[in-house]
gemmi code that builds the backbone of each chain (N, CA, C; Angstrom):
import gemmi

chains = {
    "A": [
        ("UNK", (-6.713, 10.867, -8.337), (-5.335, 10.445, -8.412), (-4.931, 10.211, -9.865)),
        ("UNK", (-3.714, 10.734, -9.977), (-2.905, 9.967, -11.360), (-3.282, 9.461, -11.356)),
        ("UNK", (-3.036, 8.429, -13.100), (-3.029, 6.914, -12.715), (-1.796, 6.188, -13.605)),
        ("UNK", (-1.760, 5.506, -13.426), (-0.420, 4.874, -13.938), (-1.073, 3.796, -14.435)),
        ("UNK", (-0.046, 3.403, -15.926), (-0.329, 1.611, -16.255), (0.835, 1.055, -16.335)),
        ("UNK", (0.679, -0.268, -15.578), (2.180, -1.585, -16.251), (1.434, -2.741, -16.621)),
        ("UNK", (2.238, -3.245, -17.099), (2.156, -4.856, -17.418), (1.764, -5.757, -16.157)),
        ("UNK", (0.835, -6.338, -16.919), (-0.040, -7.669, -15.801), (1.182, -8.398, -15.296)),
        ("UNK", (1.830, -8.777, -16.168), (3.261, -10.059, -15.678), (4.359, -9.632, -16.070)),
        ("UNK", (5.229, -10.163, -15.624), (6.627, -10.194, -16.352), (7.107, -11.462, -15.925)),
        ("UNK", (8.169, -11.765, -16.258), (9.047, -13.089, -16.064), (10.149, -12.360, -16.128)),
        ("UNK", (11.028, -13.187, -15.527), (12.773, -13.019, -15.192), (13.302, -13.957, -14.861)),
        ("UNK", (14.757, -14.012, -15.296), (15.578, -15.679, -14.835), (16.288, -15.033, -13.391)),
        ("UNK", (16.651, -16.057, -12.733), (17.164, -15.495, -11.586), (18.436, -15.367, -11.919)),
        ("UNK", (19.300, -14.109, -11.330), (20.448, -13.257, -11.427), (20.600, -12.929, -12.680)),
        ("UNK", (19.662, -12.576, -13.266), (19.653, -11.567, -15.068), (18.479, -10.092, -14.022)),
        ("UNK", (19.051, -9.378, -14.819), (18.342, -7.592, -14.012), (16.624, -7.659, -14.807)),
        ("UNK", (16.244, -6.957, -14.181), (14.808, -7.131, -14.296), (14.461, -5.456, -14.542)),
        ("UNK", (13.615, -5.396, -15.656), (13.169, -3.549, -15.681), (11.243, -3.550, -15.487)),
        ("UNK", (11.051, -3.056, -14.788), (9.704, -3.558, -14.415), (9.067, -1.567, -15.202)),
        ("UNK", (8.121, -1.713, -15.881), (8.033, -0.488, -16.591), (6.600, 0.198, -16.051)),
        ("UNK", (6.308, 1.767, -15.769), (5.286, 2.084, -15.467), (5.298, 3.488, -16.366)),
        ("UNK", (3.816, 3.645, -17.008), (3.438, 4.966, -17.582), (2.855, 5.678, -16.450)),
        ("UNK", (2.987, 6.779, -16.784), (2.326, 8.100, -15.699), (1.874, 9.567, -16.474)),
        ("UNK", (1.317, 9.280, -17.741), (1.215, 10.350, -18.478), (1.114, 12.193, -18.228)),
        ("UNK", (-0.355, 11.341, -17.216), (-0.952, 12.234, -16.539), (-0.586, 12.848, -15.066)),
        ("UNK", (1.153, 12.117, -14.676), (1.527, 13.121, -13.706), (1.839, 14.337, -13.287)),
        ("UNK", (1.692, 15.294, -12.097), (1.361, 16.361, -12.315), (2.827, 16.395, -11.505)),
        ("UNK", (3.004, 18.025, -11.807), (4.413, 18.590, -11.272), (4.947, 17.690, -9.815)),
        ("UNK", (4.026, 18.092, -8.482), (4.219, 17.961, -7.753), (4.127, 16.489, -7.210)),
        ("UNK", (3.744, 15.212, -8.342), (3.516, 14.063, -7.747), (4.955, 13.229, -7.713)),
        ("UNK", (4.962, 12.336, -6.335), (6.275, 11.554, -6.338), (5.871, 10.506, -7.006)),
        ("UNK", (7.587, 9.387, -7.482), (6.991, 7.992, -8.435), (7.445, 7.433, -7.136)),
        ("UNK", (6.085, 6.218, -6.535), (6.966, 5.398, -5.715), (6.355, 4.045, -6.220)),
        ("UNK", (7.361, 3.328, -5.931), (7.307, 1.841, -5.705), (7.251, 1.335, -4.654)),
        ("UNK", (6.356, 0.111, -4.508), (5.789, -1.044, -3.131), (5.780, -2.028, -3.907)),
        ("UNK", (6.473, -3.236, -3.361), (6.255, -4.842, -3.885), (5.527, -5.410, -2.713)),
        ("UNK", (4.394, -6.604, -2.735), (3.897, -7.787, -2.075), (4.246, -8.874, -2.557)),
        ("UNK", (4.627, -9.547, -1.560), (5.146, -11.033, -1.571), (4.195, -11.681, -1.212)),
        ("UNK", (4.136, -12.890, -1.350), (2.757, -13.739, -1.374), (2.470, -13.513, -0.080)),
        ("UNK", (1.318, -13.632, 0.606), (0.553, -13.606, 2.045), (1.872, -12.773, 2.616)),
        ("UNK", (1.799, -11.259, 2.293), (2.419, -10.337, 3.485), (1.703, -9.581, 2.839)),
        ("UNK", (1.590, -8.118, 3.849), (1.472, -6.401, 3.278), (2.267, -6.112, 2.560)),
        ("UNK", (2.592, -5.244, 1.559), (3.164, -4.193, 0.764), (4.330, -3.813, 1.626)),
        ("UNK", (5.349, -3.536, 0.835), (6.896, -3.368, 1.117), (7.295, -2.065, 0.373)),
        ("UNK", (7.655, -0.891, 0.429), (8.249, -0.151, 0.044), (9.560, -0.405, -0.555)),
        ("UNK", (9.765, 0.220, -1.723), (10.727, -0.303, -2.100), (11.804, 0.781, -3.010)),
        ("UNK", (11.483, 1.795, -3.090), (11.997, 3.295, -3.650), (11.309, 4.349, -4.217)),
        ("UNK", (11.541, 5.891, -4.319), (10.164, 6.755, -4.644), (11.912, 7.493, -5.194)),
        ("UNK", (10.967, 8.567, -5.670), (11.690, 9.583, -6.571), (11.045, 10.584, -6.817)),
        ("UNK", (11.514, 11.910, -7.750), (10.366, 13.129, -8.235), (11.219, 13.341, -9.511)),
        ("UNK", (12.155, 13.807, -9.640), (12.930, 14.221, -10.749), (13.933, 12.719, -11.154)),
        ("UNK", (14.997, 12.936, -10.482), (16.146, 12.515, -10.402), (16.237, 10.806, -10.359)),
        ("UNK", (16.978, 10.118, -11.309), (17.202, 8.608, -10.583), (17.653, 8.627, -9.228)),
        ("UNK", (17.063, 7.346, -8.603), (17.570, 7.209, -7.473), (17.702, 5.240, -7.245)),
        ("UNK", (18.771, 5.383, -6.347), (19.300, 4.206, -6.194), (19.343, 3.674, -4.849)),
        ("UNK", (19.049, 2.630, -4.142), (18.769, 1.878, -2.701), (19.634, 0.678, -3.220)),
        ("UNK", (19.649, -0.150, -1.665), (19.564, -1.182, -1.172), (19.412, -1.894, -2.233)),
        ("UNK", (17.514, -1.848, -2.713), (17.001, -3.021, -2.832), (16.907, -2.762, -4.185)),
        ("UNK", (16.700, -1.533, -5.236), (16.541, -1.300, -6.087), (17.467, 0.059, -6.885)),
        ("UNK", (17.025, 0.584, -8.383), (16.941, 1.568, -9.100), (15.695, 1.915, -9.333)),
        ("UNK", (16.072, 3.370, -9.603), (14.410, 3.894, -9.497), (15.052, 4.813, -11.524)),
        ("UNK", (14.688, 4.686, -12.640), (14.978, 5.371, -13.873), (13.604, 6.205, -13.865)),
        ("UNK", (13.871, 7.723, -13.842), (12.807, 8.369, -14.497), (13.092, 8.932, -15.709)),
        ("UNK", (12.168, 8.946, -16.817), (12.575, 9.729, -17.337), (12.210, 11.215, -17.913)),
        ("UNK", (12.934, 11.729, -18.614), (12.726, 13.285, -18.227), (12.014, 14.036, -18.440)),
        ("UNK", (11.151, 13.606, -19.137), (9.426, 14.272, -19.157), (8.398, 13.829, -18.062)),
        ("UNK", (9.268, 12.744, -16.953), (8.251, 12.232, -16.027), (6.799, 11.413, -16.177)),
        ("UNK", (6.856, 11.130, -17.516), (5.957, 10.099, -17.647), (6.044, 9.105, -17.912)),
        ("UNK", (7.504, 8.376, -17.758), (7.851, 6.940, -17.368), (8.562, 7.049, -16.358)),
        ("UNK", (8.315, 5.634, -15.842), (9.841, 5.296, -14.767), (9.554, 3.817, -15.058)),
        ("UNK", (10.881, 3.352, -14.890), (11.462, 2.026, -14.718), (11.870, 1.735, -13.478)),
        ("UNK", (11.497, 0.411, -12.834), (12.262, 0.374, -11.359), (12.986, -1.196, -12.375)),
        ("UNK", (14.481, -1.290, -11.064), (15.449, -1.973, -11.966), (16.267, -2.477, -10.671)),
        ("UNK", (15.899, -4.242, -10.557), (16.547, -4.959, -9.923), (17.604, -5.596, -10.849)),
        ("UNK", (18.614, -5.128, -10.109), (19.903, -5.392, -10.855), (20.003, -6.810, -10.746)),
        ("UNK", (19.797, -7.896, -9.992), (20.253, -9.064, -9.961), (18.798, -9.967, -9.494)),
        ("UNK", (18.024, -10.444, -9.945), (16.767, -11.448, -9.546), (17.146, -12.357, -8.782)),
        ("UNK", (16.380, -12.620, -7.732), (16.229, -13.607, -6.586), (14.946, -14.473, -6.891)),
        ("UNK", (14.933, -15.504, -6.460), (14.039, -16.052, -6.208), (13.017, -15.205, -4.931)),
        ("UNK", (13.638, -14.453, -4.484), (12.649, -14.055, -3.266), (11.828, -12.726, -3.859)),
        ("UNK", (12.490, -12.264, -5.172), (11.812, -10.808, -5.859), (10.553, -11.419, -6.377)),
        ("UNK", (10.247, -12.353, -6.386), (8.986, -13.025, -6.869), (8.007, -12.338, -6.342)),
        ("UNK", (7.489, -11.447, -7.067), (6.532, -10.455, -6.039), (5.197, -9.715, -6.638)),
        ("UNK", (4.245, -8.915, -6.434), (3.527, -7.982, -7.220), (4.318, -6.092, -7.046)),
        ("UNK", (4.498, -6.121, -8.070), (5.257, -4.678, -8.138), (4.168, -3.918, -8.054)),
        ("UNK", (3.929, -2.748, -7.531), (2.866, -1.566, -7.543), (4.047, -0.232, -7.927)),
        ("UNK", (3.414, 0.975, -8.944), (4.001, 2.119, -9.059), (3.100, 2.576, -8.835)),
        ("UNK", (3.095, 3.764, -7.870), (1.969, 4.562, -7.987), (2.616, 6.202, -7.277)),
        ("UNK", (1.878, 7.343, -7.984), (2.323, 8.411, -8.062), (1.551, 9.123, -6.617)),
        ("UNK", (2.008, 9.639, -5.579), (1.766, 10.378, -4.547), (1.948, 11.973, -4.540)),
        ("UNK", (1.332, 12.488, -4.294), (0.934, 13.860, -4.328), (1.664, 14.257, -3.013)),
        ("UNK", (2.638, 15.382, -3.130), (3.505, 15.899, -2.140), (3.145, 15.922, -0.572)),
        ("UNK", (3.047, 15.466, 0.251), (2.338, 15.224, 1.396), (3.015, 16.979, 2.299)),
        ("UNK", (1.608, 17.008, 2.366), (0.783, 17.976, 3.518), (1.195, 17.871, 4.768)),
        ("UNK", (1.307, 19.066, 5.093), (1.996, 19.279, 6.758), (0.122, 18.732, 7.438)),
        ("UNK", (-0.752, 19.140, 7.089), (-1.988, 19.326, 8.046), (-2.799, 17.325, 7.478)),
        ("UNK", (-2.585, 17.320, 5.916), (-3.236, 16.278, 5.493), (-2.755, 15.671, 5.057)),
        ("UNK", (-1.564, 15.785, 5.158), (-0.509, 14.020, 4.737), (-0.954, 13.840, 3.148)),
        ("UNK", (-0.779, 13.196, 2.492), (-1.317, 12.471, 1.382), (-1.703, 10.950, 1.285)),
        ("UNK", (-2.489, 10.927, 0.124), (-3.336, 9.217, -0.354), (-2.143, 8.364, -0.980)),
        ("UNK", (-2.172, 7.571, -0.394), (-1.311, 6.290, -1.265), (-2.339, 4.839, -1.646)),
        ("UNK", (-2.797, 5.427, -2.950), (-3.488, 4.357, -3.526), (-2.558, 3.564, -4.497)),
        ("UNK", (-3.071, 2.032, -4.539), (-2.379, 1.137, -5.061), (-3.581, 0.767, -6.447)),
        ("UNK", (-2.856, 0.339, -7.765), (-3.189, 0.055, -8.606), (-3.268, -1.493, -8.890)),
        ("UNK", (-3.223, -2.153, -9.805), (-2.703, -4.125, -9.983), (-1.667, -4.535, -10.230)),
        ("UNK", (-0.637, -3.490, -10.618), (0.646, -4.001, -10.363), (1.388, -4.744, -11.412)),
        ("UNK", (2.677, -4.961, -11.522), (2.962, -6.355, -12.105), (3.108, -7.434, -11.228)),
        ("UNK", (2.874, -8.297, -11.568), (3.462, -9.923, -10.990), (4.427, -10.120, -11.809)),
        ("UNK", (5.593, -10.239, -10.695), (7.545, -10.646, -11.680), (7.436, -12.202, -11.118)),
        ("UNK", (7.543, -12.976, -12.197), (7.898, -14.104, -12.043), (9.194, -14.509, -12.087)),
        ("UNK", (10.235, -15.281, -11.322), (11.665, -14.944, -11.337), (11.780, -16.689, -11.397)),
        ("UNK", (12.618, -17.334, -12.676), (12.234, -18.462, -12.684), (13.999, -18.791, -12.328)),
        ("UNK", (14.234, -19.810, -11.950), (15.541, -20.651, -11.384), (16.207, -20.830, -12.227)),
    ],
    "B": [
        ("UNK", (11.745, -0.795, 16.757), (10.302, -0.966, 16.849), (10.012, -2.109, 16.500)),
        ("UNK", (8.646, -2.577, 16.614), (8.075, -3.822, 16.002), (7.660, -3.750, 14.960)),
        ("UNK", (7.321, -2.954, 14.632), (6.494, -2.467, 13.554), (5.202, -2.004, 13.520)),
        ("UNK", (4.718, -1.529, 12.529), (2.540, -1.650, 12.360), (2.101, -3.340, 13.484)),
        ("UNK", (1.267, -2.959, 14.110), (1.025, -4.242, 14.788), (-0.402, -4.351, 14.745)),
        ("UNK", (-0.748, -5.279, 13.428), (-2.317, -5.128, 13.602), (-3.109, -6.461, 14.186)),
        ("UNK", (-4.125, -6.536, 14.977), (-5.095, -7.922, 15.506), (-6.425, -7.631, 15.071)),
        ("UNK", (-6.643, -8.885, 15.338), (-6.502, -10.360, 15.302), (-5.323, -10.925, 14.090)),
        ("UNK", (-4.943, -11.539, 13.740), (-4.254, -12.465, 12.381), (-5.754, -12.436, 11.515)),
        ("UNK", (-6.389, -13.757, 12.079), (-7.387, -14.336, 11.709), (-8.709, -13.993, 12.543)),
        ("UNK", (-9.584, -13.880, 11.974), (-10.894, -13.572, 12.257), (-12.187, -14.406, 11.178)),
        ("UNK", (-13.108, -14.972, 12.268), (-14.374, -15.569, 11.541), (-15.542, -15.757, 12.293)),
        ("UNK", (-16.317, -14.691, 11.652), (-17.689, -14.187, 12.562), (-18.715, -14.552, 11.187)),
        ("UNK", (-19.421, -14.869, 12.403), (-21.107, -14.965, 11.002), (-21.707, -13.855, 10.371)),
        ("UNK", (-22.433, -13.823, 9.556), (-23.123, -12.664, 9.113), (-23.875, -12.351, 10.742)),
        ("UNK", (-24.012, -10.660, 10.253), (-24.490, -9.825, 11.274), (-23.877, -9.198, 12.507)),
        ("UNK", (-22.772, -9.892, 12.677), (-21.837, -10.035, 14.049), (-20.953, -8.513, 13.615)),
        ("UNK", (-20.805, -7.791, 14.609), (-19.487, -6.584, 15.005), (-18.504, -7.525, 14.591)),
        ("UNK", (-17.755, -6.551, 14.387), (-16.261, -7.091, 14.156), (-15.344, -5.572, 14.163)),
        ("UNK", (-14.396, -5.828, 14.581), (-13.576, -5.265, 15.229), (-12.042, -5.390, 14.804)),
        ("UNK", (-11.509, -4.747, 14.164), (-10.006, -4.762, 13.394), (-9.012, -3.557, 13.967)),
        ("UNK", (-7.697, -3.742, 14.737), (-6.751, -3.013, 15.487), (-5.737, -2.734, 15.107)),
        ("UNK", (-5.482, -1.813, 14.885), (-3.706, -1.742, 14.282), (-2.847, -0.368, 15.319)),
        ("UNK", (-1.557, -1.104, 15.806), (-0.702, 0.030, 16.205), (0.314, 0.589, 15.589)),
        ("UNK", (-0.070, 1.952, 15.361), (0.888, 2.384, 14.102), (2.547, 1.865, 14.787)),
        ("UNK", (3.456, 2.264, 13.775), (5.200, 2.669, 14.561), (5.020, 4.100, 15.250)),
        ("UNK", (5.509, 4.208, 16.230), (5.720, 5.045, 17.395), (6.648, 6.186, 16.390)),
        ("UNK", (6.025, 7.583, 16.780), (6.226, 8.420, 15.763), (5.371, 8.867, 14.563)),
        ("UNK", (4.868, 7.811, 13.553), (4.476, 8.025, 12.234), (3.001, 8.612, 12.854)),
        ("UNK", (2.787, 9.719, 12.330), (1.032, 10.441, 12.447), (0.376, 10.574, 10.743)),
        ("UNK", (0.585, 9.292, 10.099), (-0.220, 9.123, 8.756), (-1.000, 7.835, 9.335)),
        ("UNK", (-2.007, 7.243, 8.917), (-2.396, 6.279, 9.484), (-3.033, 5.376, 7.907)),
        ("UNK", (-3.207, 4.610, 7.325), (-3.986, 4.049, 6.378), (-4.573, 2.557, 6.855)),
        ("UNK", (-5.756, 2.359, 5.856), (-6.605, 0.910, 6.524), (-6.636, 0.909, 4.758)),
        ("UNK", (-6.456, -0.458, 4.384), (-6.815, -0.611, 3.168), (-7.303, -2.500, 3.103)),
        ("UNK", (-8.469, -2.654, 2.084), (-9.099, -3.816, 1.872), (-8.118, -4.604, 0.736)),
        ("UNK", (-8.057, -5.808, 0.745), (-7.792, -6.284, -0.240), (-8.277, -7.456, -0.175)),
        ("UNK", (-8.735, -7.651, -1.843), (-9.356, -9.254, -2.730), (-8.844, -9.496, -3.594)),
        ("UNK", (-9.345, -10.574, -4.042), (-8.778, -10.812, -5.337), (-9.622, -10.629, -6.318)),
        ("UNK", (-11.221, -10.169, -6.359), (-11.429, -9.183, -7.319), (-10.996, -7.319, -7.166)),
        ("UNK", (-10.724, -7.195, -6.422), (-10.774, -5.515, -5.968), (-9.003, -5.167, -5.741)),
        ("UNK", (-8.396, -5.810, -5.650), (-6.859, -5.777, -5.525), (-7.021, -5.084, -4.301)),
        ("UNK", (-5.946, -3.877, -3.898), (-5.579, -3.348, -2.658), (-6.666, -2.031, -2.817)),
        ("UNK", (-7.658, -1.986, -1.779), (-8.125, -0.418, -2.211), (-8.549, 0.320, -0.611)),
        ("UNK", (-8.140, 1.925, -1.184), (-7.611, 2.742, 0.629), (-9.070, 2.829, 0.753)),
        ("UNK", (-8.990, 2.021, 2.204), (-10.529, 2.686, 3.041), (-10.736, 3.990, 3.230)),
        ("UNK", (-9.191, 4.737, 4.310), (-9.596, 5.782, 5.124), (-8.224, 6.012, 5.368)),
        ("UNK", (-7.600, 7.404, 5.185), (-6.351, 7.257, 6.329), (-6.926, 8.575, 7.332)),
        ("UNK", (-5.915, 8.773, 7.805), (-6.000, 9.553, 9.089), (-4.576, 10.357, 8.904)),
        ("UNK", (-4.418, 11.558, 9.633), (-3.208, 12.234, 9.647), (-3.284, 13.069, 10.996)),
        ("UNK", (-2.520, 12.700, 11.587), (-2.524, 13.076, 13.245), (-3.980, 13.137, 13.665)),
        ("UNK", (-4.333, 11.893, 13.654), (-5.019, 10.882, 14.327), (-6.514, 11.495, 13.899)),
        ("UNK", (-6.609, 12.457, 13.055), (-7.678, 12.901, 12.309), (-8.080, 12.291, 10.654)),
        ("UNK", (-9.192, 12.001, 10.488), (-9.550, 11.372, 9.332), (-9.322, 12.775, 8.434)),
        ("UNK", (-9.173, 12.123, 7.411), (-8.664, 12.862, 6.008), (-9.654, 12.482, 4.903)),
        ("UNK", (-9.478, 11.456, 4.395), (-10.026, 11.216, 3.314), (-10.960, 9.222, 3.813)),
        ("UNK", (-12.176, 9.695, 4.172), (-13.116, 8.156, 3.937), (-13.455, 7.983, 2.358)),
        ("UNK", (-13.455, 8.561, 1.746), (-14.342, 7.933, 0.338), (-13.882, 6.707, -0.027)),
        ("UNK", (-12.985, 5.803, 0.477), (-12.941, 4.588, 0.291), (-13.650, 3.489, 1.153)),
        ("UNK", (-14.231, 4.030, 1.869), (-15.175, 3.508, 2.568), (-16.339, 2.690, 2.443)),
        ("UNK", (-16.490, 1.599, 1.957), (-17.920, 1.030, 1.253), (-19.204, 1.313, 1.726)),
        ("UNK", (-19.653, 1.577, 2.775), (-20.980, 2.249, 3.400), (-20.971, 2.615, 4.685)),
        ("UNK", (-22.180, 2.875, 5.185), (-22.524, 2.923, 6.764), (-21.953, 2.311, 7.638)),
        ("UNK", (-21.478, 0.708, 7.340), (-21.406, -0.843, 7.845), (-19.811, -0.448, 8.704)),
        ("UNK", (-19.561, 0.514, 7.898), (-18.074, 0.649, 8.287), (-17.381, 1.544, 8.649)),
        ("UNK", (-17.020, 1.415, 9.856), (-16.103, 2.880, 10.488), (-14.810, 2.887, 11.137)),
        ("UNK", (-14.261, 3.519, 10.847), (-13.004, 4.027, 11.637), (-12.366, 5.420, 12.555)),
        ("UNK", (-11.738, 4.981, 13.301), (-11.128, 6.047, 14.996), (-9.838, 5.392, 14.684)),
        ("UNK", (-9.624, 6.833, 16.078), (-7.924, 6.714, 15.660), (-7.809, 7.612, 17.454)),
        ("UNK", (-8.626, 7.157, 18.326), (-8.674, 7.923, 19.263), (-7.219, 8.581, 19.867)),
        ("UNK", (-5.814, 8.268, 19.489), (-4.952, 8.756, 20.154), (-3.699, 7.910, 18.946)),
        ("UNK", (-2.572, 9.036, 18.905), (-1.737, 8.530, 17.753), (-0.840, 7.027, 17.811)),
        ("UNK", (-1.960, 6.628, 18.748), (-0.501, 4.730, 19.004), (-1.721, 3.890, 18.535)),
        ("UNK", (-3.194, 4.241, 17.889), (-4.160, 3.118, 18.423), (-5.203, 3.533, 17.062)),
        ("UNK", (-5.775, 2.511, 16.470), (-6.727, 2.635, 15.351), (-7.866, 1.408, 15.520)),
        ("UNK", (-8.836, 1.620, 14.977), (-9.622, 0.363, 15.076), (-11.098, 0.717, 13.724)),
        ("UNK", (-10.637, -0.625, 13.154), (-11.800, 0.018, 12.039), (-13.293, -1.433, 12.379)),
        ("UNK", (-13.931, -0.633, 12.793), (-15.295, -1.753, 12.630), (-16.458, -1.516, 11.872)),
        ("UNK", (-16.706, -3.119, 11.170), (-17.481, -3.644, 10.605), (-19.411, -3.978, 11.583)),
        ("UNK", (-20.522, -3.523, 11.680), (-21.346, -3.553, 11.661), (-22.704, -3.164, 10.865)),
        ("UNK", (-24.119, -4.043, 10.632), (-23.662, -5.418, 10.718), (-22.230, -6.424, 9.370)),
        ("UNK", (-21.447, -7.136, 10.150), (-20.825, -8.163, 8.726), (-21.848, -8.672, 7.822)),
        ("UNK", (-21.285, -8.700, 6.685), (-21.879, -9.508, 5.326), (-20.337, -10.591, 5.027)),
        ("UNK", (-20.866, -11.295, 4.275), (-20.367, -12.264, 3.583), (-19.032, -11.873, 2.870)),
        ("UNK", (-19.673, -10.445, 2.425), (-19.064, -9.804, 1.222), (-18.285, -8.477, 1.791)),
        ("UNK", (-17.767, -8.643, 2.882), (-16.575, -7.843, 3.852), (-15.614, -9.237, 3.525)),
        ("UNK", (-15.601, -10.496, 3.470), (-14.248, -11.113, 3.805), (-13.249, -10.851, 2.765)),
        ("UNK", (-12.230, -10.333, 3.498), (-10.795, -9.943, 2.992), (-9.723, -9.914, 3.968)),
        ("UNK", (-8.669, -9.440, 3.193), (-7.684, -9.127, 4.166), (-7.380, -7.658, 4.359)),
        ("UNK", (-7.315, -7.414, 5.592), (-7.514, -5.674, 6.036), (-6.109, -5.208, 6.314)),
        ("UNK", (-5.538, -4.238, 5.837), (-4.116, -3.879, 6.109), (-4.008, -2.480, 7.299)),
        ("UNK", (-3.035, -2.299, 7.828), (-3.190, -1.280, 8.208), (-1.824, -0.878, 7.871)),
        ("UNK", (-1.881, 0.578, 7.670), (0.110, 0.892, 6.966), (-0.004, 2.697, 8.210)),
        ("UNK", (1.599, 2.391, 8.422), (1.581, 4.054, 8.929), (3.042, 4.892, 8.502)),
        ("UNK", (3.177, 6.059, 7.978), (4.027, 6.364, 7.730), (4.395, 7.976, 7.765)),
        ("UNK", (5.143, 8.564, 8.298), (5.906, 9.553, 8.591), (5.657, 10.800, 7.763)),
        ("UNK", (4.746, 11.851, 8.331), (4.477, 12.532, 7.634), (5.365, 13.800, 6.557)),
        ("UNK", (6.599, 13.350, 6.229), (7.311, 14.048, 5.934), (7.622, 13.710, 4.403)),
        ("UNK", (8.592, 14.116, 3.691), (8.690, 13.666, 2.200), (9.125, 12.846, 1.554)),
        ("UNK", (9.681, 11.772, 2.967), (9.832, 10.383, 2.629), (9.056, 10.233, 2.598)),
        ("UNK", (7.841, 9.890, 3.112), (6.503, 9.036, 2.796), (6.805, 7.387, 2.971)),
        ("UNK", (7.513, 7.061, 3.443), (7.309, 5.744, 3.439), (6.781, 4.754, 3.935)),
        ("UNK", (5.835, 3.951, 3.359), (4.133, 3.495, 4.535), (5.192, 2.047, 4.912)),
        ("UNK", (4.686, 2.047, 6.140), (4.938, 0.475, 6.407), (3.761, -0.339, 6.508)),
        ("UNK", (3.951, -1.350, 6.181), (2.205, -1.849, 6.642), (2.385, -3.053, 7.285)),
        ("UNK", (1.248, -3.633, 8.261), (1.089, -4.401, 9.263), (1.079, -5.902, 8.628)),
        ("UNK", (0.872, -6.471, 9.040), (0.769, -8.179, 8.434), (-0.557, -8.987, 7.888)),
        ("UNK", (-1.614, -7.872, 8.119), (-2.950, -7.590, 7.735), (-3.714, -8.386, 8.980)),
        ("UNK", (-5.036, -8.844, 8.322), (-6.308, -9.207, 9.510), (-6.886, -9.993, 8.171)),
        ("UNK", (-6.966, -11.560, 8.068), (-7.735, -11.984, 7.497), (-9.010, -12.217, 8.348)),
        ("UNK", (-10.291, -11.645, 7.432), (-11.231, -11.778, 7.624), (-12.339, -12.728, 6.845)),
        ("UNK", (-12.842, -13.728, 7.820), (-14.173, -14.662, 6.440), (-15.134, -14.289, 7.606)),
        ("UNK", (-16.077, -13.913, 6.786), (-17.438, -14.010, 7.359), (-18.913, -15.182, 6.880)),
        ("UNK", (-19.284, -15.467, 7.719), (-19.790, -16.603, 7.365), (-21.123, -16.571, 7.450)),
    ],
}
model = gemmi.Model(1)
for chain_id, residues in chains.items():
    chain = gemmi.Chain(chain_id)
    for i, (resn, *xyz) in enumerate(residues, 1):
        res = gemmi.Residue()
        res.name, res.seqid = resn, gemmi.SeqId(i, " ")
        for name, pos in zip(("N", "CA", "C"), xyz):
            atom = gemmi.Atom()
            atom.name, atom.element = name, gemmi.Element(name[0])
            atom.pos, atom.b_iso = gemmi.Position(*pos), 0.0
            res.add_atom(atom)
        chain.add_residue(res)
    model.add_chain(chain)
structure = gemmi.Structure()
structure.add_model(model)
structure.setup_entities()
């Protein structure tokens, strides 16, 4: 697998935007960027993927940029509840017969202070 | 749906004891994943499955440990014999084999072995 690096921590005030940053040097054509956050004592939460193009949800922004070896995911407004471990990790185009691996890396921890 | 529905919550067996971990994917999704997590080892993929066939074990820590997927609503990964050094929390995620990719995952299975 790729591998991607971010930052151990971050901090954020609540309702100031938050850019949570991931390298992917070594991504290959066909890999997607996705993002999963964990909140304390739950599973992993999906939270936006991409290949080329920004993309925008609900819950987030997804910034790639155009050599594909960064992306930024970008909560426009901090909650106390975004208090979370961010994971980026790059997925390999999933297979009609073998699906693909979604391995998780360490993530950041966003600290979102009051 | 309900979601990934994995049992027990909680689990605590002595060394040597079977143990036995269940997850029902969402109705539909034919990706299946089991992943360990600690707090030295962070989140790491046991095994998934893709229409109810194993794909990739190399995350698998040894013999001690196996996983089925006998029919696409039903998974079960067991531990024989437990060590000490299995207690974690066991996830199970399932997600749609298409180019969303988006895993959901269960509420996990804490495990202490004693």
């Amino acid at each position: 697998d790729a591998k991607t690096t971010q930052p151990n921590s971050m901090e954020s005030n609540e309702e100031e935007p938050v850019h949570l940053p991931c390298n992917h040097s070594t991504i290959s054509g066909t890999d997607y960027i996705h993002w999963y956050r964990q909140l304390p004592s739950q599973g992993p939460e999906y939270v936006i993927h991409g290949l080329t193009s920004n993309v925008n949800n609900r819950m987030a922004s997804l910034a790639i940029a155009e050599d594909r070896k960064s992306s930024t995911l970008i909560l426009h407004r901090a909650t106390l509840r975004d208090a979370a471990v961010y994971y980026c990790i790059l997925r390999g185009r999933l297979q009609e017969t073998s699906g693909s691996r979604l391995t998780f890396g360490e993530g950041t921890q966003l600290t979102v202070n009051p | 749906d309900a979601g990934v529905i994995q049992s027990p919550r909680h689990e605590v067996t002595e060394m040597g004891q079977e143990v036995t971990l269940r997850c029902k994917p969402i109705s539909g999704h034919n990706s299946l994943f089991w992943y360990r997590q600690t707090m030295m080892r962070g989140l790491e993929l046991l095994i998934y499955f893709n229409n109810n066939v194993p794909i990739d074990d190399s995350g698998m820590p040894e013999d001690r440990f196996s996983a089925k997927m006998p029919n696409a609503s039903f998974s079960t990964l067991k531990i024989q014999p437990s060590e000490p050094r299995d207690s974690a929390v066991y996830f199970c995620a399932s997600s749609l084999g298409l180019n969303n990719g988006e895993a959901f995952f269960g509420q996990g299975t804490r495990l202490t072995v004693v």
